[in-house]
N, C-alpha and C positions, 0 to 999 in steps of 0.2 A: 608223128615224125617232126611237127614244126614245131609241138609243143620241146621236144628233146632237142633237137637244134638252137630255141630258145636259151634250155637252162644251160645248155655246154656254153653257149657264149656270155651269159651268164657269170658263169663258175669263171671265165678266163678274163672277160674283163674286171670282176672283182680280183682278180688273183693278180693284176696287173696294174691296179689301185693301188693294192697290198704291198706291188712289190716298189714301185712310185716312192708312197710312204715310207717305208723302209730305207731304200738309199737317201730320201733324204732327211729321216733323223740321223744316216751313221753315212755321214760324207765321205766317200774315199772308200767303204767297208769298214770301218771303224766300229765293234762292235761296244766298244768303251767309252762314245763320244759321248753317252748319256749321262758319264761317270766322271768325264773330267773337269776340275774348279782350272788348271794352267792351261795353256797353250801349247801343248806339247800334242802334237802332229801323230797322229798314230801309232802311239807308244815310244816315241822318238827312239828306234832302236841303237840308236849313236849312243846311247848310255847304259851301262852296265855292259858288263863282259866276263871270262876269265879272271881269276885271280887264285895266286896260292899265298896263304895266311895263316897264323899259329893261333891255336885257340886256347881259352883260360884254360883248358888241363895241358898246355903246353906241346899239343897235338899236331902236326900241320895237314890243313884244310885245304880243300877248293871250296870255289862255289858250289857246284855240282856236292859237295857233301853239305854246304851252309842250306842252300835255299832250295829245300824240298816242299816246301809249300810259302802261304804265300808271307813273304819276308820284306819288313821296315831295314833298311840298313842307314845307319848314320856312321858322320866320322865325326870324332871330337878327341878329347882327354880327360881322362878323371880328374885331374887338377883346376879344368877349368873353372872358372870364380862363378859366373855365369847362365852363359847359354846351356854348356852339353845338362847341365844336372835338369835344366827346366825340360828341354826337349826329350829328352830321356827320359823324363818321367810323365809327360805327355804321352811316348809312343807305347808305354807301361801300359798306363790307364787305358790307352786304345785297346789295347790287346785285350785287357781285362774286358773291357765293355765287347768287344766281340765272343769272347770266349762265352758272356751269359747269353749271348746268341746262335750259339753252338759253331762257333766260325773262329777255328785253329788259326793263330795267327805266329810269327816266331822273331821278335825284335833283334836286331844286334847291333853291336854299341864296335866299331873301330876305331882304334886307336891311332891316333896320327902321332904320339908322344911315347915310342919304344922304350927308351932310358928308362920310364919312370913308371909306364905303364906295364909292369913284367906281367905274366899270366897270371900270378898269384893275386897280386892288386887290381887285375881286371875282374878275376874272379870273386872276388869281395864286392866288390863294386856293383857287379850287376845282377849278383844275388840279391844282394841288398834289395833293389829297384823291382826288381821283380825276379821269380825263379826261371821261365823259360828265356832271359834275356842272352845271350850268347856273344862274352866277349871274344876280340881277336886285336892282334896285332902281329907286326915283320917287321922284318928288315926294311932298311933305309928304300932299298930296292923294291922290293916286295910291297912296301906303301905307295911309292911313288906311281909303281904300276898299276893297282886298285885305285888311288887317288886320279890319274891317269882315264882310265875306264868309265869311271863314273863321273868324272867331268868335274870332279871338288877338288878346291884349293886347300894347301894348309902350308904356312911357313912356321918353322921354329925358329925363336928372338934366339939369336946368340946371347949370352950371359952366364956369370958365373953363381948368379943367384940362384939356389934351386929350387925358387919359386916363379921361376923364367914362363913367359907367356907362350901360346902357342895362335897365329891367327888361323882361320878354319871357315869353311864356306858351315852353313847351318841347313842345309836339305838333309831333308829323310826320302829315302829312294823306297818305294814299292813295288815289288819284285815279286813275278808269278811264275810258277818252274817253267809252265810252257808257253811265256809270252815273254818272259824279259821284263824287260822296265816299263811299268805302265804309267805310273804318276813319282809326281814329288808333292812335297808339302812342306810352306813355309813355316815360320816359326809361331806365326800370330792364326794358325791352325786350332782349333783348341782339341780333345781329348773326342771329343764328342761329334763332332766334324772330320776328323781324320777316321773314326770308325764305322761312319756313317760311309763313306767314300768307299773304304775299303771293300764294305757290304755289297756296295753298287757292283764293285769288280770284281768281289768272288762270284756273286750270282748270276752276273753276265761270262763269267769266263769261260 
């Protein structure tokens, strides 16, 4: 009898060690705390939301049809000189590197540049880059509100040049169907570090 009295308390003080440990690797219930490189609070769910968007077959989307599993979204323009093509093909190569890990992943490339960006040039564009990349763009409206949701900036240079600039915030949002916005990831991320992340969050989710 004493001996069984023993091991039940036993079994509960370890289980109370166990659970000790536990709240304090994931502070709050955070079960992604192990996973995150920013400072972003519990998946900061102030980010991402709703949105309706037209996709390179010229389709109109929600999210709820975009991000069925787990999804990179960036905003940029195909014309950009610069950043979108590096980061875009950064968030490519992630993908690739998960996918030889057996971990579906589904990039998509928004457009903040309507005029120039029509579905057909988006869809060029991010064939190119990889095949599961999934462009989209809207209306002036319809960006504004997406741009809006996810907390990225983008102004269009007024000019009659039509090689006119666009400025643009450079995060990639990581989006899980049933948790929302988990992380972001800056631009000096490399390929190999953003899939490594992503791995932590699919296998913790």
């Amino acid at each position: 009898m004493v001996r069984a009295i023993a091991a039940v308390s036993t079994v509960a003080i370890l289980s109370l060690l166990g659970g000790v440990w536990y709240v304090s690797q994931n502070p709050g219930g955070d079960v992604f705390a192990q996973c995150r490189a920013s400072q972003v609070a519990g998946g900061g769910g102030a980010i991402g939301g709703p949105f309706t968007l037209v996709d390179e077959d010229n389709k109109i989307v929600t999210d709820k049809d975009v991000i069925t599993e787990p999804t990179l979204v960036y905003f940029g323009y195909t014309f950009c000189p610069d950043a979108c093509p590096f980061d875009a093909a950064r968030n490519a190569e992630a993908v690739e590197i998960l996918e030889g890990q057996g971990i579906s992943t589904t990039p998509v490339f928004v457009s903040v540049d309507p005029d120039r960006d029509t579905p057909e040039v988006l869809k060029e564009w991010t064939d190119y880059l990889h095949p599961k990349m999934l462009g989209l763009t809207g209306t002036a409206d319809q960006l504004k509100a997406a741009t809006r949701a996810y907390k990225s900036y983008y102004k269009i240079n007024e000019s009659e040049d039509e090689f006119y600039l666009v400025d643009h915030s450079t995060f990639t949002y990581l989006m899980l169907p049933e948790h929302g916005f988990v992380e972001f990831f800056r631009r000096d991320a490399s390929a190999e570090q953003t899939a490594d992340q992503i791995a932590c969050f699919v296998n913790n989710a």
